[in-house]
DSSP file (Angstrom, degrees, kcal/mol; ACC not computed):
  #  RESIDUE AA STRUCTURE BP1 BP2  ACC     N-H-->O    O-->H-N    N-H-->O    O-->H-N    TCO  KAPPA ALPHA  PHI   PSI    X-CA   Y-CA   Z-CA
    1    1 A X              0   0    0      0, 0.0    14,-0.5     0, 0.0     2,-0.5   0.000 360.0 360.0 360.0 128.5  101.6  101.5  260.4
    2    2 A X        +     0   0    0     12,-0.1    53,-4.6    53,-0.1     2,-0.2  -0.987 360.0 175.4-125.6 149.3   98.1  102.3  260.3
    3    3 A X  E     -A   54   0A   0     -2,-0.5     2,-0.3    10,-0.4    51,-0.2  -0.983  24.8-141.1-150.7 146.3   95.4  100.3  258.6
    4    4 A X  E     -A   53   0A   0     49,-2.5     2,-1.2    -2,-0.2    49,-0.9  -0.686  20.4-149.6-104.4 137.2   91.5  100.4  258.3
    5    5 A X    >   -     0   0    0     -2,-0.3     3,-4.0     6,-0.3     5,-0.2  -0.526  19.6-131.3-117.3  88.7   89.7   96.7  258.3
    6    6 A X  T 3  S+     0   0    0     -2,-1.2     3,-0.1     1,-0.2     4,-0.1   0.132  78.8   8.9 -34.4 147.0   86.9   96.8  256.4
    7    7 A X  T 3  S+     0   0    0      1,-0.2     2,-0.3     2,-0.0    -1,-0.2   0.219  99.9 117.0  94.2 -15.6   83.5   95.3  258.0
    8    8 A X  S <  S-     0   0    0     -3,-4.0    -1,-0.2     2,-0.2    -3,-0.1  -0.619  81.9-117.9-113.5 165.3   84.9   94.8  261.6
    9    9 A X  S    S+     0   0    0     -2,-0.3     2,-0.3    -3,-0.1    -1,-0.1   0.516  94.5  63.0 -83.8   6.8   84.2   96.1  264.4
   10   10 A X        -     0   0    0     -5,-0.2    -2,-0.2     1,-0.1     3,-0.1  -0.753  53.7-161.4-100.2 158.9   88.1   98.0  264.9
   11   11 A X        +     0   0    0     -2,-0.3    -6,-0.3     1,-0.1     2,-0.2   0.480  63.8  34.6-108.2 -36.3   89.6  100.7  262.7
   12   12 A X        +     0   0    0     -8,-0.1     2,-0.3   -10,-0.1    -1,-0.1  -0.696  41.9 179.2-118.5 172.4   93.4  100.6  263.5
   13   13 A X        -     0   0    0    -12,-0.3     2,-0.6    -2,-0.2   -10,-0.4  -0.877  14.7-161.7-118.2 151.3   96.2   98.5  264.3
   14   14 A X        +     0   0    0     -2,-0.3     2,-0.3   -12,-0.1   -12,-0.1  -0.963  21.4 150.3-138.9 148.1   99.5   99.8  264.7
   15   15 A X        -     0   0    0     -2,-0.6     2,-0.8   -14,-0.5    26,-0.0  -0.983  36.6-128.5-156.3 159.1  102.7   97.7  264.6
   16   16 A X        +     0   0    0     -2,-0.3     2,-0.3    24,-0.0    -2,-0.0  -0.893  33.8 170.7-117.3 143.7  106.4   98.5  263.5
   17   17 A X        -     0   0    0     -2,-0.8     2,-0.2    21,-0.1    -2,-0.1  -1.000  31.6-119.3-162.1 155.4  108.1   96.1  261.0
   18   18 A X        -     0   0    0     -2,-0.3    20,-1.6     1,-0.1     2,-0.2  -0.593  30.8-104.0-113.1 147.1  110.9   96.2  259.3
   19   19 A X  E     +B   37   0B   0     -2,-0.2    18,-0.2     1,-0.2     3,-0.1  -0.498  34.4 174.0 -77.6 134.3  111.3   96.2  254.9
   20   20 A X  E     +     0   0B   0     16,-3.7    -1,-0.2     1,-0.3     2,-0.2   0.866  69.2   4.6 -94.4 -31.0  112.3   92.9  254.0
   21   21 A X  E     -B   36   0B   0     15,-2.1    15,-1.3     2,-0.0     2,-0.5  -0.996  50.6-162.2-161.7 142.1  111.9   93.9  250.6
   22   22 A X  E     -B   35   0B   0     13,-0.3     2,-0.6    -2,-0.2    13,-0.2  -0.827  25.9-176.8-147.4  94.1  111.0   96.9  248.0
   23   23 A X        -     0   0    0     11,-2.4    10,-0.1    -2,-0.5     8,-0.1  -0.906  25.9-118.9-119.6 132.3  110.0   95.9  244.4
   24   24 A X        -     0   0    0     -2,-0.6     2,-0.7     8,-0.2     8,-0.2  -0.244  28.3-122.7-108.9 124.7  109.2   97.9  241.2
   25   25 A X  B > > -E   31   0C   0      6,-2.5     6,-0.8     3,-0.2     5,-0.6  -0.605  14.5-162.4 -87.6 108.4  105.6   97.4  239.8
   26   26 A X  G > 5S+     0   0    0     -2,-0.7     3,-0.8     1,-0.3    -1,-0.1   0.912  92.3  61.8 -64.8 -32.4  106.0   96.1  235.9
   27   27 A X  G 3 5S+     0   0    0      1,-0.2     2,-0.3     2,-0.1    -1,-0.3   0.939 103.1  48.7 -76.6 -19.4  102.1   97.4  235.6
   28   28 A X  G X 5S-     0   0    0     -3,-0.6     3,-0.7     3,-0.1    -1,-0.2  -0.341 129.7 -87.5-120.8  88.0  103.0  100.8  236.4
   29   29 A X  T < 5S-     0   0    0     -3,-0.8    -3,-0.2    -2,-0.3    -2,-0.1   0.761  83.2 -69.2  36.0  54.1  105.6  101.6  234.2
   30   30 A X  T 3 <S+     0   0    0     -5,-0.6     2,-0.3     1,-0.2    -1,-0.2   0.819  72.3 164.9  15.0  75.0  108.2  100.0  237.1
   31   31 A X  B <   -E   25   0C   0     -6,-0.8    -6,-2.5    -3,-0.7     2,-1.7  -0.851  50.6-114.7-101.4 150.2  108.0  102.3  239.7
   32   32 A X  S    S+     0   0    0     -2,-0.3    51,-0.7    -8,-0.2    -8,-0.2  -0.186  74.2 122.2 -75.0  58.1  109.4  101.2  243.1
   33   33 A X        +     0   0    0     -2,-1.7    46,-1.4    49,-0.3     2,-0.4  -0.298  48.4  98.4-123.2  21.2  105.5  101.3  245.2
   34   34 A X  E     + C   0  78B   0     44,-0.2   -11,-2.4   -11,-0.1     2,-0.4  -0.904  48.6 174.6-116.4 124.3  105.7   97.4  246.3
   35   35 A X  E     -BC  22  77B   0     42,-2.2    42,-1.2    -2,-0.4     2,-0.5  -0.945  18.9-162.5-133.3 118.2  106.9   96.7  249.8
   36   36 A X  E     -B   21   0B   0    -15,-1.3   -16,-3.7    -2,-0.4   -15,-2.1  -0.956  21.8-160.0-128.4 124.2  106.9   93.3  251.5
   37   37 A X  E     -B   19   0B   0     -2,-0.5    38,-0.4   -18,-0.2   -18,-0.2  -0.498  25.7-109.7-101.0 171.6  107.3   93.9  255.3
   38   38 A X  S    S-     0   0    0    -20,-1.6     2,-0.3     1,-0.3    -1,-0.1   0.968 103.5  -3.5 -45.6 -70.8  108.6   91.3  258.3
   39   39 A X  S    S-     0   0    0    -21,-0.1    -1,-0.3    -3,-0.1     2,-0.3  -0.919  75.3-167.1-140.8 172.2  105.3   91.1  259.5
   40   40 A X        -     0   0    0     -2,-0.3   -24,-0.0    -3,-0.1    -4,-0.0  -0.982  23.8-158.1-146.4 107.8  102.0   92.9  258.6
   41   41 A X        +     0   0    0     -2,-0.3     2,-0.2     2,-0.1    11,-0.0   0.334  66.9 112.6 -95.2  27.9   98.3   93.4  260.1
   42   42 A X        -     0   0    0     10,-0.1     2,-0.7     1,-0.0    -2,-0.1  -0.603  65.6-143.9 -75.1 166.4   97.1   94.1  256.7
   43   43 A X        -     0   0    0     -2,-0.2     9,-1.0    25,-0.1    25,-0.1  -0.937  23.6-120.9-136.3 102.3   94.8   91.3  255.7
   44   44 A X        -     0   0    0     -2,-0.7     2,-0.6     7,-0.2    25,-0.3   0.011  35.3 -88.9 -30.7 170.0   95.1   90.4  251.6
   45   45 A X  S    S+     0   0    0     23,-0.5    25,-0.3     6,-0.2     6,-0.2  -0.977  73.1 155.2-103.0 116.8   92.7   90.6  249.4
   46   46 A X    >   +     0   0    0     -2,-0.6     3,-0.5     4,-0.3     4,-0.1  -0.840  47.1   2.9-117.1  79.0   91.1   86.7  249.8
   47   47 A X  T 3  S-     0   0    0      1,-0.2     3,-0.1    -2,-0.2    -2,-0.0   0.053 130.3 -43.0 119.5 -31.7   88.2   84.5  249.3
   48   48 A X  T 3  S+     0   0    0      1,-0.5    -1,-0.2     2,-0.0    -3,-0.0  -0.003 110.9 129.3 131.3 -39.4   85.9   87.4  247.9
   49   49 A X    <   -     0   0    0     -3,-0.5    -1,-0.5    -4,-0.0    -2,-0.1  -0.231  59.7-128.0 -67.6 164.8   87.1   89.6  250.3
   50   50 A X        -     0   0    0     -5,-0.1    -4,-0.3     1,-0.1     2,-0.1  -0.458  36.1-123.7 -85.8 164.2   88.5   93.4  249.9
   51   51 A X        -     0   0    0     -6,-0.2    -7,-0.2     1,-0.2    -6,-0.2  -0.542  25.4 -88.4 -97.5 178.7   91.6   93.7  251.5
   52   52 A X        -     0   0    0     -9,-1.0     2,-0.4    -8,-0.2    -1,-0.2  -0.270  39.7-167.9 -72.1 165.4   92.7   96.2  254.3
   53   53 A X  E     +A    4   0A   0    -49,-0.9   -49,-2.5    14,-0.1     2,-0.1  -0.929  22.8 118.2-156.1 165.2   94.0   99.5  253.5
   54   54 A X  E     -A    3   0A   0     -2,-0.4    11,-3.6   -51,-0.2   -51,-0.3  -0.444  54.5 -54.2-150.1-139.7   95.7  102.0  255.4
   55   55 A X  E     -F   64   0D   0    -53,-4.6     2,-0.3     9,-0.2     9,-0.2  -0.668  28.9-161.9-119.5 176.9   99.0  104.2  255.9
   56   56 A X  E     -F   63   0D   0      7,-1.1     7,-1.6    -2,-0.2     2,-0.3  -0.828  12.9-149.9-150.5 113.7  102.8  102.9  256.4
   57   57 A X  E     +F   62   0D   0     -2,-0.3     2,-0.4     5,-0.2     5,-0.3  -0.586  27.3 165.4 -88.9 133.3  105.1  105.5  257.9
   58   58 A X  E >  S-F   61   0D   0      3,-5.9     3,-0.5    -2,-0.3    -2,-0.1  -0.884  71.3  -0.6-141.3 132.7  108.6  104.8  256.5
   59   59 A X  T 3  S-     0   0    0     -2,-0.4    -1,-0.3     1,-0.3     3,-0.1   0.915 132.3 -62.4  88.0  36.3  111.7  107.6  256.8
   60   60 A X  T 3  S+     0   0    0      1,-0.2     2,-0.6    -3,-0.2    -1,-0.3   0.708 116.7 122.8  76.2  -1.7  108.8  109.9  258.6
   61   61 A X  E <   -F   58   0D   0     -3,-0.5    -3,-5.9    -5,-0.1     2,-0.7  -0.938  56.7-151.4-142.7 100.2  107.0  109.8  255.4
   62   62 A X  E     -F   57   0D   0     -2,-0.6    -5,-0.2    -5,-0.3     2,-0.1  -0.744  14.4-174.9-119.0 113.4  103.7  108.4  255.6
   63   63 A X  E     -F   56   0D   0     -7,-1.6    -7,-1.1    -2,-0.7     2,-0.4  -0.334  25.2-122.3 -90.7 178.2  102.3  106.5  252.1
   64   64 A X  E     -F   55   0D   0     -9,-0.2    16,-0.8    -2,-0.1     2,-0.5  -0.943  18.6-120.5-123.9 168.1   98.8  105.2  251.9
   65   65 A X  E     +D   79   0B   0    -11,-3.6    14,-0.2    -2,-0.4     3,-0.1  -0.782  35.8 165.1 -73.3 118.7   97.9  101.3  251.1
   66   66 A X  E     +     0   0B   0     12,-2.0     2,-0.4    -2,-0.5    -1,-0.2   0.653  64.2  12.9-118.6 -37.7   96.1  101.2  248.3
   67   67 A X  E     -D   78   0B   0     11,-1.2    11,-2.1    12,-0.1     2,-0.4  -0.931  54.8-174.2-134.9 141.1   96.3   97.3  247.5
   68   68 A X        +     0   0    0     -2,-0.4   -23,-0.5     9,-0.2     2,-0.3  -0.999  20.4 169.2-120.6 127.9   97.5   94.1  249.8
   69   69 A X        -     0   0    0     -2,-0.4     7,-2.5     7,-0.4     2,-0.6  -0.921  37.7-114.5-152.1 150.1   97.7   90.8  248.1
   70   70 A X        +     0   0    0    -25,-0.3     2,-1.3    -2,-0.3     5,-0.2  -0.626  26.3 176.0 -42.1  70.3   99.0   87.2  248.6
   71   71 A X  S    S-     0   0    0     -2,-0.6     2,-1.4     3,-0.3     4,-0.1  -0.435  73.7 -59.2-115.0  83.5  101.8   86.3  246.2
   72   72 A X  S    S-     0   0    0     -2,-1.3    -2,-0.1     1,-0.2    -1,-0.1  -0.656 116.8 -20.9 100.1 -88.6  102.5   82.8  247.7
   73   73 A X  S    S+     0   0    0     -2,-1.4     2,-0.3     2,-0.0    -1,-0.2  -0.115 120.8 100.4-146.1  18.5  103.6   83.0  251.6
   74   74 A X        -     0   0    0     -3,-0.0     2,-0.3   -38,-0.0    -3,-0.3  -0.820  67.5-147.4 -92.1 154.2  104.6   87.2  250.8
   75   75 A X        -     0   0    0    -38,-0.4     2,-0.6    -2,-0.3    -5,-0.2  -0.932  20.2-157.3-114.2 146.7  102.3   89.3  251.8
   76   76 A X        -     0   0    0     -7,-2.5     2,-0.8    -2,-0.3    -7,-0.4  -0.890   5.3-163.0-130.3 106.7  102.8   92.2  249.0
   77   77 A X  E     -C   35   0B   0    -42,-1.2   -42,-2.2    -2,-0.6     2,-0.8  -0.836  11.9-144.2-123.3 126.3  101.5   96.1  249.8
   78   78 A X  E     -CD  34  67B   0    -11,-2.1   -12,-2.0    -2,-0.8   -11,-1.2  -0.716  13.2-144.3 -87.2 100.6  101.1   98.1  247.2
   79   79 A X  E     - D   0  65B   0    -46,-1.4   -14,-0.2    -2,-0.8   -12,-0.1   0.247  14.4-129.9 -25.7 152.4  102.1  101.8  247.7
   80   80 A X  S    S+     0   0    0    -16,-0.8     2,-0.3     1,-0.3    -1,-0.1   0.455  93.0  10.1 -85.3   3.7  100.4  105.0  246.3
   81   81 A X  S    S-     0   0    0    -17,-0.3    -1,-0.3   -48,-0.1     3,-0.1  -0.913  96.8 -78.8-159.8 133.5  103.6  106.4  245.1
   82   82 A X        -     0   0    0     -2,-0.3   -49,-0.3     1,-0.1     2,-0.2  -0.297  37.8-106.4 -20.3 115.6  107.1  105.1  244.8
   83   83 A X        -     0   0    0    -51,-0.7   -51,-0.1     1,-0.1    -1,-0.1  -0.340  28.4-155.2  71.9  59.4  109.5  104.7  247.2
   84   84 A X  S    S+     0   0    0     -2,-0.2     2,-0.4    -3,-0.1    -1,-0.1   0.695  76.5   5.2 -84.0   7.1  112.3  107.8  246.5
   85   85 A X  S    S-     0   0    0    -53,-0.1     2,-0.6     0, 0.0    -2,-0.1  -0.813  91.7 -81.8-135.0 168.7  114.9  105.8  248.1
   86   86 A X        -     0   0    0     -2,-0.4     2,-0.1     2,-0.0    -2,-0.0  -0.933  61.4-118.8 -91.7 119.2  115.8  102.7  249.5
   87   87 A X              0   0    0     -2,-0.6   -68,-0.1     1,-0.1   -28,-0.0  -0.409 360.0 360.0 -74.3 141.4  114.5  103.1  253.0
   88   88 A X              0   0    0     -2,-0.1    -1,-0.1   -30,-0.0   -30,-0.0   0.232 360.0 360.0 -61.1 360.0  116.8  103.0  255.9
């Protein structure tokens, strides 16, 4: 996993974490691009702030982050493309 953190004075983290969860986005026409990891150093979009975005390698296969948000005590990262599987 790589991700860029706007404002600060790093560009990356990398960390491996495992899919808890893989869920199909009713606003675009429910394709499967929403991915709720164990754990995460993307940082939501909070407060006024943007959130991070980066890559997520999963299967070799490297997506980018296009959106991170908060839905309760998930953290929720929004793919740029679906999912073609359920990843292993």
């Amino acid at each position: 996993m790589f991700h860029n953190h706007p404002g600060e004075d790093y560009d990356h983290f990398d960390c491996e974490s495992k899919i808890v969860e893989v869920f199909e986005n009713v606003e675009k026409k429910n394709i499967a691009n929403l991915v709720v990891l164990d754990q995460s150093t993307f940082y939501p979009t909070a407060g006024g702030q943007q959130c991070d975005i980066g890559l997520l390698t999963i299967d070799n296969i490297e997506y980018k982050v296009i959106n991170v948000e908060q839905v309760g005590k998930t953290v929720m990262h929004e793919l740029d493309r679906p999912l073609p599987t359920r990843p292993s």
